[in-house]
C-alpha positions as CSV (number, residue, x, y, z in Angstrom):
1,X,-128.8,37.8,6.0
2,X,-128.7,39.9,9.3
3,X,-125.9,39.4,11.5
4,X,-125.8,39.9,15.0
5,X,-124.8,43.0,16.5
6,X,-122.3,41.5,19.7
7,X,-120.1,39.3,18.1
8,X,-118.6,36.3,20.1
9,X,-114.8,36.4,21.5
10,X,-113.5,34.3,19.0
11,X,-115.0,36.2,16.5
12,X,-112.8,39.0,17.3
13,X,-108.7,39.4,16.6
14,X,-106.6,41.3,18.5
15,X,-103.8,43.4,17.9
16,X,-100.1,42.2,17.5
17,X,-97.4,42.8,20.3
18,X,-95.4,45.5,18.6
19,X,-92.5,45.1,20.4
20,X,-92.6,41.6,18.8
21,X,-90.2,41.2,16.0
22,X,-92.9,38.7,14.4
23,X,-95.3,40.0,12.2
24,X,-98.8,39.0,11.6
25,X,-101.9,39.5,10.1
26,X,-105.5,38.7,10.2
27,X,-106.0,35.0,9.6
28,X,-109.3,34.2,7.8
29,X,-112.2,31.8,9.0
30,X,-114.1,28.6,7.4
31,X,-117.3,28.4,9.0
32,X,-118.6,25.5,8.1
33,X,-114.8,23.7,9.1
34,X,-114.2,25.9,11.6
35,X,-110.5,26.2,10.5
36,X,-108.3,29.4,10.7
37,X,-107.4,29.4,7.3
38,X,-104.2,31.3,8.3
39,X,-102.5,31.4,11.5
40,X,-99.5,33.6,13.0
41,X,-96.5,31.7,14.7
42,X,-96.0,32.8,17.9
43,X,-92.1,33.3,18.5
44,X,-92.9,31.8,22.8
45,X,-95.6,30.3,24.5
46,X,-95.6,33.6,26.2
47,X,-96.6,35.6,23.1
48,X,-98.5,32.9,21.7
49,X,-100.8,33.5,24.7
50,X,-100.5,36.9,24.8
51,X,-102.0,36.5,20.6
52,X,-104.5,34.4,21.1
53,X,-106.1,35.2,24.6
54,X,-105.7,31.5,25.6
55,X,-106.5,31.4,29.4
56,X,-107.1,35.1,29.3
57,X,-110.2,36.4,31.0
58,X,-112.5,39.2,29.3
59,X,-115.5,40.8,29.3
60,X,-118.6,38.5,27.8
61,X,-121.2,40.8,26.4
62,X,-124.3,38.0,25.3
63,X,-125.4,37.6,22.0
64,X,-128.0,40.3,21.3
65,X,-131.0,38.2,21.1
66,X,-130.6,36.7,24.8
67,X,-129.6,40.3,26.2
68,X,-132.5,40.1,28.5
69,X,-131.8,37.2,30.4
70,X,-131.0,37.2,33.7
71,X,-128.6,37.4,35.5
72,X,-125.5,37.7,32.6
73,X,-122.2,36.7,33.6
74,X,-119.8,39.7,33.2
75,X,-116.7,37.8,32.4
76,X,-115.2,34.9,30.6
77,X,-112.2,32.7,30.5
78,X,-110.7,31.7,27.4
79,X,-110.7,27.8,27.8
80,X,-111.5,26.3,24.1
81,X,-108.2,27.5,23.0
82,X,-104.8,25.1,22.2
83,X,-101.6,26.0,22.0
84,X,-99.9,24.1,18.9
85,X,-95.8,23.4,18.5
86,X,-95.6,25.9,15.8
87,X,-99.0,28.1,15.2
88,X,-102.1,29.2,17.1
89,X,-105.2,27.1,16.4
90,X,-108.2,28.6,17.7
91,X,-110.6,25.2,18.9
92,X,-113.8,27.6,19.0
93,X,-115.5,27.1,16.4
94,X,-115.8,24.2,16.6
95,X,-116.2,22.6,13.2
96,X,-119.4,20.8,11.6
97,X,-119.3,18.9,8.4
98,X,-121.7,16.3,7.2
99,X,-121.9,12.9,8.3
100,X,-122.2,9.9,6.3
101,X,-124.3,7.5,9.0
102,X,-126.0,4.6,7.1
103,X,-129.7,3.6,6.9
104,X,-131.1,7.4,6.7
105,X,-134.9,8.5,6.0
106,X,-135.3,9.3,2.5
107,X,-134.1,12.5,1.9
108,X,-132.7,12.7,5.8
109,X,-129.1,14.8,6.4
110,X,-127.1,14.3,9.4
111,X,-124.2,16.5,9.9
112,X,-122.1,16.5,13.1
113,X,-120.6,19.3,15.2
114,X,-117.5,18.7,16.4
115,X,-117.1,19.7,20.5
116,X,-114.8,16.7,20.9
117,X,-112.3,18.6,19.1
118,X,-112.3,21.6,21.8
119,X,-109.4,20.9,23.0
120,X,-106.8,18.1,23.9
121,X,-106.7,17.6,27.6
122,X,-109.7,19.8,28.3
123,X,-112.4,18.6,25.6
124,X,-115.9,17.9,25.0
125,X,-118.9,20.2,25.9
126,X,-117.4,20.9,29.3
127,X,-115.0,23.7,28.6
128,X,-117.9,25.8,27.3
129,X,-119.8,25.4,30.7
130,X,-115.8,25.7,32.7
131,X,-115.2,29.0,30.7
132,X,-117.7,31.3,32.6
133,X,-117.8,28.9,36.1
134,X,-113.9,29.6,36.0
135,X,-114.4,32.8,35.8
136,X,-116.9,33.2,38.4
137,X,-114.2,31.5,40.8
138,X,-111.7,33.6,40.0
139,X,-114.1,37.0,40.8
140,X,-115.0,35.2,44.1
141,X,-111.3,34.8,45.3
142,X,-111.3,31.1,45.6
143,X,-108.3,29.1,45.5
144,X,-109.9,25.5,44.7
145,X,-112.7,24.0,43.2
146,X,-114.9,21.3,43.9
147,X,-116.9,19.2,41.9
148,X,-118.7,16.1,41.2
149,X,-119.2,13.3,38.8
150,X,-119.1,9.6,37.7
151,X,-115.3,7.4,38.4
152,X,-114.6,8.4,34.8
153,X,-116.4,11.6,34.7
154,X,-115.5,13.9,31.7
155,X,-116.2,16.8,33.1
156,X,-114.4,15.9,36.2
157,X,-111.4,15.5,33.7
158,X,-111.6,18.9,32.3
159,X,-112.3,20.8,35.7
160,X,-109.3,19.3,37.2
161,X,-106.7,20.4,33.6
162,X,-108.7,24.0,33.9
163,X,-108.1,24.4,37.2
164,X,-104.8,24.1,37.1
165,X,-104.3,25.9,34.2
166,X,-105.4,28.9,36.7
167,X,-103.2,27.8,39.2
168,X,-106.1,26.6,41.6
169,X,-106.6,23.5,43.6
170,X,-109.2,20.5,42.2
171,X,-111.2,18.3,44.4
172,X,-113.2,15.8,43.1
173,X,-115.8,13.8,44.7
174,X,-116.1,10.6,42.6
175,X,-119.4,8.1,42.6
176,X,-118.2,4.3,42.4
177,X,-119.8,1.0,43.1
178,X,-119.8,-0.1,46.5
179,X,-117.5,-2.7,46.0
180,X,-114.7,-0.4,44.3
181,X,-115.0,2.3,46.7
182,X,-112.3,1.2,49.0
183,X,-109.7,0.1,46.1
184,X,-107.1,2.2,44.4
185,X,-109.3,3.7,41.5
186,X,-106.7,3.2,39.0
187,X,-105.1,5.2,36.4
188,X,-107.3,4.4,33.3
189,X,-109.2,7.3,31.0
190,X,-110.1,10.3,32.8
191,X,-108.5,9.4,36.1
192,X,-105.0,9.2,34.6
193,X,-105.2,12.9,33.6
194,X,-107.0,14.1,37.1
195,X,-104.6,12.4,39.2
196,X,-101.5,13.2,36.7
197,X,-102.5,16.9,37.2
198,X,-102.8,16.8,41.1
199,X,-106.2,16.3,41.7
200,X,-107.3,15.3,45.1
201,X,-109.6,12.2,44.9
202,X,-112.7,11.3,47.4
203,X,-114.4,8.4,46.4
204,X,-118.6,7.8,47.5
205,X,-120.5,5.1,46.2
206,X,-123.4,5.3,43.9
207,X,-126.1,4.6,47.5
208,X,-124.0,7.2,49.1
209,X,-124.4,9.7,46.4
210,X,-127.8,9.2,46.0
211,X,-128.8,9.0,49.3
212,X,-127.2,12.2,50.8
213,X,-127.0,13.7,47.5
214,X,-124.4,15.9,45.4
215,X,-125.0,19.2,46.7
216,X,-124.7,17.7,50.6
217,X,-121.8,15.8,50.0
218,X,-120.1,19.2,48.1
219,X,-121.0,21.6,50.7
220,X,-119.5,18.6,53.6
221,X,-116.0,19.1,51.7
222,X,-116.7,22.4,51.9
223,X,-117.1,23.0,55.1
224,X,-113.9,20.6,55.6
225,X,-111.6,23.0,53.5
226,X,-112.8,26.0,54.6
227,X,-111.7,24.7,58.3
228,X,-107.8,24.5,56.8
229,X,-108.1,28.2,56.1
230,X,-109.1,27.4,52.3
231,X,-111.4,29.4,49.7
232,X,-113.3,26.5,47.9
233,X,-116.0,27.6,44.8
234,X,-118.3,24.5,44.0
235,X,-118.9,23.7,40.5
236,X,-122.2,21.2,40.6
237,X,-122.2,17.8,38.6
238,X,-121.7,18.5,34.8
239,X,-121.3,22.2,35.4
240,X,-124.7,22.5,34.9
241,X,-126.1,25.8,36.8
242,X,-127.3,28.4,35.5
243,X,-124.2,30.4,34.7
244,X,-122.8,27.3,32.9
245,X,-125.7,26.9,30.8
246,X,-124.4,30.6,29.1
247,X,-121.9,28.3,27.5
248,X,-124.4,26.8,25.5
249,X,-126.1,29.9,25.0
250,X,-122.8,30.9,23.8
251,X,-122.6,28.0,21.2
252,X,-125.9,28.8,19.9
253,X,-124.4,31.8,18.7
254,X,-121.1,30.3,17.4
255,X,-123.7,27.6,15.2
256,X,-125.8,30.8,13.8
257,X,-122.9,32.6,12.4
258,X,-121.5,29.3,10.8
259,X,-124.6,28.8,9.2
260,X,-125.5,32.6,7.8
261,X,-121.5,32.3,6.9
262,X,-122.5,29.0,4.8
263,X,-125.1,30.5,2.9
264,X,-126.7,27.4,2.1
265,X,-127.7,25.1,5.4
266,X,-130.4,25.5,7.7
267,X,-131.0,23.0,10.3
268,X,-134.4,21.8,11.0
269,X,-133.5,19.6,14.2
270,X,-130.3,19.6,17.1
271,X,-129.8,16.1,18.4
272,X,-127.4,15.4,21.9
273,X,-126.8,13.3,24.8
274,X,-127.9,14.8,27.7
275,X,-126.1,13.9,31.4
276,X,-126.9,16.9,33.4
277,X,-128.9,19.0,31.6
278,X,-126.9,22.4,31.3
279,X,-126.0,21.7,28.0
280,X,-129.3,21.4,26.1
281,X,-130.6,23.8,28.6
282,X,-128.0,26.4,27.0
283,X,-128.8,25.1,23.6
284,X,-132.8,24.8,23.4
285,X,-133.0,28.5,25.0
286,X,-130.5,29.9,22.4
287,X,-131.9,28.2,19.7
288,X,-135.6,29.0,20.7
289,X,-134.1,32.7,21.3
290,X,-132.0,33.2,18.1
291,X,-132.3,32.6,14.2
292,X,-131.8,28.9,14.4
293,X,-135.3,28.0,15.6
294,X,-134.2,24.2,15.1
295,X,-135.9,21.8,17.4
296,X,-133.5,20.1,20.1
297,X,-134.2,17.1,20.7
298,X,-132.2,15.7,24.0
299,X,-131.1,11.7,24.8
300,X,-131.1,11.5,28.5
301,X,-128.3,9.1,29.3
302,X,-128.6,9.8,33.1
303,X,-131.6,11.0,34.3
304,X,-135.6,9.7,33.2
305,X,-136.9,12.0,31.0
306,X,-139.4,14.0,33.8
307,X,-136.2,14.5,35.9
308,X,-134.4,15.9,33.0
309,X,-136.9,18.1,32.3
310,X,-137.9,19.5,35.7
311,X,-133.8,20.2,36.1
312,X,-133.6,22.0,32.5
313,X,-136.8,24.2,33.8
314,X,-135.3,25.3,36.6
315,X,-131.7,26.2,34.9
316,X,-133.9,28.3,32.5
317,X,-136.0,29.9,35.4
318,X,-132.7,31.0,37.0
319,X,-132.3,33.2,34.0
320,X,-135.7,34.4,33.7
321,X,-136.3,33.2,30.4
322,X,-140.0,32.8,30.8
323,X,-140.1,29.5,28.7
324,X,-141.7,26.2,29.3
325,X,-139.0,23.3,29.3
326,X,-141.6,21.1,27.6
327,X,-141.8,23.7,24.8
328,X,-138.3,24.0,23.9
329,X,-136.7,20.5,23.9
330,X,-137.9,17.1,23.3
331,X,-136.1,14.4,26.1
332,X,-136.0,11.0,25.7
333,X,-134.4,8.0,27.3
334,X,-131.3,6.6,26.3
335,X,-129.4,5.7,28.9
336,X,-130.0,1.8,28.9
337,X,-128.4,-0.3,31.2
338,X,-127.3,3.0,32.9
339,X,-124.6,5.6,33.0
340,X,-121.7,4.6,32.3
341,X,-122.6,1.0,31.3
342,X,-123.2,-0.5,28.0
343,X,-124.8,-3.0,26.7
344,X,-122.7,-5.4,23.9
345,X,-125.6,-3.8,20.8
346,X,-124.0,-0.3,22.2
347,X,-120.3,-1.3,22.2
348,X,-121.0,-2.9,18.5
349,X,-122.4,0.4,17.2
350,X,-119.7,2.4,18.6
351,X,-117.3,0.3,16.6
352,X,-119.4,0.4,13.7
353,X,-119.8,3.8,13.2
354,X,-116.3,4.3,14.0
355,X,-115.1,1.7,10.8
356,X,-117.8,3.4,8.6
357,X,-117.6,7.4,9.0
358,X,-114.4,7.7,10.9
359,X,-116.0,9.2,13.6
360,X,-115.3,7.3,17.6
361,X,-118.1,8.2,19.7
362,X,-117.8,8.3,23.6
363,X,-120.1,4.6,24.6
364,X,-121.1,6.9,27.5
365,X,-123.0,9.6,25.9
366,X,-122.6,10.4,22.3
367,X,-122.8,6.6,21.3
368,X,-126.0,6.2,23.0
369,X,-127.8,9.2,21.6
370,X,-126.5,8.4,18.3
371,X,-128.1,4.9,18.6
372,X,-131.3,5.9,19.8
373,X,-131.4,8.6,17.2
374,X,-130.9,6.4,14.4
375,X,-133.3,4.0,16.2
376,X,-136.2,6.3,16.3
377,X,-135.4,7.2,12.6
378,X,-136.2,3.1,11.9
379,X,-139.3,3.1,13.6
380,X,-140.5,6.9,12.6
381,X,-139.0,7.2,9.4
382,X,-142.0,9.6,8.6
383,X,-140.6,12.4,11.8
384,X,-137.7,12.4,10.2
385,X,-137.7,12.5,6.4
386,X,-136.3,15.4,4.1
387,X,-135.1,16.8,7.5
388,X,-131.5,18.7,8.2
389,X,-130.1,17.5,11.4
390,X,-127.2,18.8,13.3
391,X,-125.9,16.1,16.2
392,X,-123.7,17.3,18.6
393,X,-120.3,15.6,19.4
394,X,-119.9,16.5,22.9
395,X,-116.6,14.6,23.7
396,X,-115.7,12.1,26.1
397,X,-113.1,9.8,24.4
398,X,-111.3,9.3,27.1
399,X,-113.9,7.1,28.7
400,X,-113.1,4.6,26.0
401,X,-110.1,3.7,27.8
402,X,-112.5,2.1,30.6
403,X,-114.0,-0.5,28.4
404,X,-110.8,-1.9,26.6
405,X,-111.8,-5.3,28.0
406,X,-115.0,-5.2,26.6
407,X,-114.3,-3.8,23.0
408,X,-111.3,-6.0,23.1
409,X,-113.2,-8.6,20.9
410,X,-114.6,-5.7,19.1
411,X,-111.4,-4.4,17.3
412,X,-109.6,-4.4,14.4
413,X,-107.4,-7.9,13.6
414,X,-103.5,-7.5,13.8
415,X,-101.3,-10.1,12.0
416,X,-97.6,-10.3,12.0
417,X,-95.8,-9.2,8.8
418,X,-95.0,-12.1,6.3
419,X,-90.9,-11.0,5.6
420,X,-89.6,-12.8,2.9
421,X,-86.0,-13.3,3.7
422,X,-84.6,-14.1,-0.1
423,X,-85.0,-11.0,-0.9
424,X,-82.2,-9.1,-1.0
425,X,-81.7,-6.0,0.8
426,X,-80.9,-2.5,-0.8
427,X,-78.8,0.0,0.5
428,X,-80.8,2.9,1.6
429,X,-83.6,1.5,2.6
430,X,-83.4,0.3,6.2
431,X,-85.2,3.0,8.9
């Protein structure tokens, strides 16, 4: 099968520090795991980085088939990397492997691609979208960032950890309910990493944001920073713009080489949550563009469908792509009692499909996409039977953490150990 003539960064190795006195060699790659089969032990965190390009910007030259979009971001930070106590692990690719869900069409495969494993503190389909908006902050000389979400916004979370990573500021402009907005908004989930990295905090509540609106209320801070002498760069809500949506142009590629690599799976439909739309933006364009030609089809768990889908055409008309939003992704509703809040069917499924395939799924996004999917496979079992389907795990575990008191009754059972004290102890044995 015909590979692509760019190949992506992680695709690539580069060449060992000589002056190092530790030797390595070319580890090889699993594509359908996503594992380095091999990795080289970096004798420093220094040289570890200096190995694997973590936080290193480069050059991004787009996969061949989207070459003519416009405009193409020129550089790229390295983001979807971790460093580990004793090797390199690259985090992109991602891995996909399948996924046992119960109740399938006849015939029906599910397998599941793994973007919550991009990373520890970063995570989630975010870093993709962070790795080229970084980068673009960097070229423009800022010295903070701005950006936008939910109280226990996931891509909030990562914007804050990749900021500082690059040694720039993070301001965050957080939507609560009106009668939380003046209280202390805690340290659970997401917040305890933004605030543990040094984020600064400004809470609006959900009439505020929607009334004056994200883009208002991030050029008011702004205009506030700029006034103390500082270089702000605003990221939008989800990091979905049109240079962010290269990251899922970008992923499209990394899926086509695991699949020619695997020889022997083709995917006839992608299924995701969709929040702000850069992601299946990214993803319905590259798929559309490239060898995949799988169908995307998007959960909105934000936005109602027509919103969705007049956002996604104008993140593909800023890179002239000359498609029809309609034509290249399916959007339906999903979002329920609305973001960020479940209903007690969602919060069950979530712990259901966590006892029965292993996988946790975020009860923001990824556990409501998931339900609906398998919900539209019950009552169109005929759309979906014989298919291939590749869902996409876009992160957001950390959220979890904000409904403790509602999965509480959810959980597992605990029991104190029964000790039986006429048993005699043996030497050796004690911890």
């Amino acid at each position: 099968m015909h590979m692509p003539s760019t190949e992506p960064p992680w695709f690539k190795t580069e060449e060992a520090d000589t002056s190092s006195t530790t030797k390595l060699h070319t580890p090889t790659h699993s594509a359908v795991t996503g594992r380095m089969d091999d990795a080289a032990s970096p004798t420093s965190a220094g040289a570890g980085a200096q190995i694997g390009g973590f936080l290193s910007e480069k050059p991004y030259t787009p996969p061949s088939w989207a070459m003519h979009l416009c405009p193409v971001p020129s550089q790229a930070f390295s983001l979807g990397h971790e460093l580990m106590l004793l090797q390199w692990r690259l985090q992109f690719p991602t891995p996909f492997h399948k996924w046992n869900l119960p109740n399938l069409p006849e015939g029906t495969e599910v397998w599941i691609k793994r973007d919550d494993l991009s990373g520890r503190q970063l995570s989630g389909n975010k870093v993709r979208k962070l790795e080229f908006l970084m980068a673009d902050a960097v070229a423009q000389g800022a010295d903070c960032i701005i950006t936008l979400g939910g109280v226990q916004s996931s891509h909030c979370r990562a914007s804050a950890v990749a900021a500082k990573y690059l040694n720039l500021d993070c301001y965050l402009i957080l939507r609560t309910s009106k009668a939380l907005v003046d209280k202390d908004p805690g340290l659970v989930g997401n917040l305890l990493v933004e605030r543990l990295v040094g984020a600064h905090i400004d809470l609006v509540s959900e009439e505020e944001y929607s009334e004056i609106g994200s883009v208002a209320l991030a050029e008011l801070l702004k205009k506030r920073l700029q006034e103390e002498g500082r270089k702000p760069y605003v990221i939008p809500a989800g990091g979905s713009n049109s240079l962010g949506t290269w990251g899922y142009i970008e992923a499209t590629r990394e899926i086509e080489l695991q699949v020619q690599q695997s020889a022997d799976i083709q995917f006839d439909d992608i299924v995701l949550p969709s929040g702000s739309g850069g992601t299946i933006a990214g993803l319905a364009l590259g798929s559309r563009l490239s060898s995949l030609k799988a169908k995307v089809h998007a959960f909105s768990i934000w936005h109602d469908p027509g919103y969705l889908y007049a956002h996604v055409q104008d993140l593909i008309d800023g890179l002239q792509s000359g498609f029809n939003a309609h034509d290249i992704v399916r959007v339906e509703n999903a979002k329920g009692l609305g973001y960020g809040m479940n209903t007690a069917e969602e919060l069950q499924f979530v712990k259901d499909i966590a006892s029965a395939t292993g996988i946790v799924l975020d009860p923001v996004s990824s556990g409501k996409a998931a339900l609906r999917m398998l919900k539209d496979m019950a009552g169109n079992p005929d759309r979906w039977n014989g298919r291939k389907i590749l869902f996409i795990h876009t992160g957001g575990l950390l959220g979890l953490y904000d409904k403790v008191d509602q999965l509480s009754s959810l959980a597992g059972s605990w029991r104190r150990m029964a000790i039986d004290y006429t048993v005699p102890h043996k030497e050796g044995t004690a911890a």
